[in-house]
C-alpha positions as CSV (number, residue, x, y, z in Angstrom):
1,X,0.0,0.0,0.0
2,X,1.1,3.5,-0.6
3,X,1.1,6.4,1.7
4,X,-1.3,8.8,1.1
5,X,-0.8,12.2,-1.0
6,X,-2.2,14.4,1.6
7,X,0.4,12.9,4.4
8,X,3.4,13.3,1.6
9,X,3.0,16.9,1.3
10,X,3.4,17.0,5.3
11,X,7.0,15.0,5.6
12,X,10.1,16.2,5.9
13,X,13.7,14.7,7.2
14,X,13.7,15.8,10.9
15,X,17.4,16.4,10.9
16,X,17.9,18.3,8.1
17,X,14.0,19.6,7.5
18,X,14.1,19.6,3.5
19,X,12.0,17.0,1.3
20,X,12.5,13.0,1.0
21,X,12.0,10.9,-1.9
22,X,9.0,8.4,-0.6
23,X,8.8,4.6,-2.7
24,X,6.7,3.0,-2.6
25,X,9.1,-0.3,-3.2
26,X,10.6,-0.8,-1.2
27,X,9.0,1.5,1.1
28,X,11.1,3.7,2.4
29,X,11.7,7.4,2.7
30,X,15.0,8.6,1.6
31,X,17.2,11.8,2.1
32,X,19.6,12.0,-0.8
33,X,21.8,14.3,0.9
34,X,22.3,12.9,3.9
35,X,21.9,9.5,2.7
36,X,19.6,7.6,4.9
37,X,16.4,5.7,4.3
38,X,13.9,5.8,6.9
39,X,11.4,2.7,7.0
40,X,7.8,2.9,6.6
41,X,5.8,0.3,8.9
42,X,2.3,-0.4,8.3
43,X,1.8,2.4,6.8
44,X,3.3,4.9,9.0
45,X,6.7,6.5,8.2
46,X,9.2,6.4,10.9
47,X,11.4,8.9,10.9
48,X,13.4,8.7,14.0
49,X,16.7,9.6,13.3
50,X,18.2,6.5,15.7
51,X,16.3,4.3,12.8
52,X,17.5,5.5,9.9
53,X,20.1,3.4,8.2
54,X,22.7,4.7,6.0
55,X,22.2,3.7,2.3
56,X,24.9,2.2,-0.1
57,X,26.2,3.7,-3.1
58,X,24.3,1.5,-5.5
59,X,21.2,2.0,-3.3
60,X,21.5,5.8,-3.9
61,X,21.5,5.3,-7.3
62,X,18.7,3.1,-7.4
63,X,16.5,5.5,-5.3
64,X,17.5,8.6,-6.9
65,X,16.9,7.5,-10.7
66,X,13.5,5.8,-9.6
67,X,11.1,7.4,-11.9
68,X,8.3,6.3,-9.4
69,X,9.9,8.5,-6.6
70,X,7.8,11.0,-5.4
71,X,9.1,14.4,-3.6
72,X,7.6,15.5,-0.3
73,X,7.0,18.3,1.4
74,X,5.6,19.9,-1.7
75,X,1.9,21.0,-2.5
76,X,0.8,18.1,-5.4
């Protein structure tokens, strides 16, 4: 399932407050410049900095070129 539109336009990366990449596979939230993926469980993004894990190289690339990625933090 797929987060919601409305909830999208809301997140940010606590730490650095500036927009995420959301995907839906594998359903994550990810901060290109900083390089972390936070997870999404059930449905509900957690975005505790103590969970984040650090992404790979070929994970960033894979994230970044998704064309499915959406941007939050931004009025659809």
């Amino acid at each position: 399932m797929t987060l919601e539109n409305f909830l999208l336009d809301l997140l940010e990366d606590p730490v650095d407050h500036q927009p995420l990449l959301y995907l839906s596979e594998p359903h994550v939230l990810y901060n290109p410049r900083r390089r972390v993926a936070y997870e999404v469980r059930d449905d509900i993004p957690v975005l505790l900095p103590d969970e984040a894990r650090v992404v790979s190289d070929e994970e960033h690339e894979r994230f970044t070129k998704d064309p499915a990625a959406r941007p939050t933090g931004t009025k659809s």
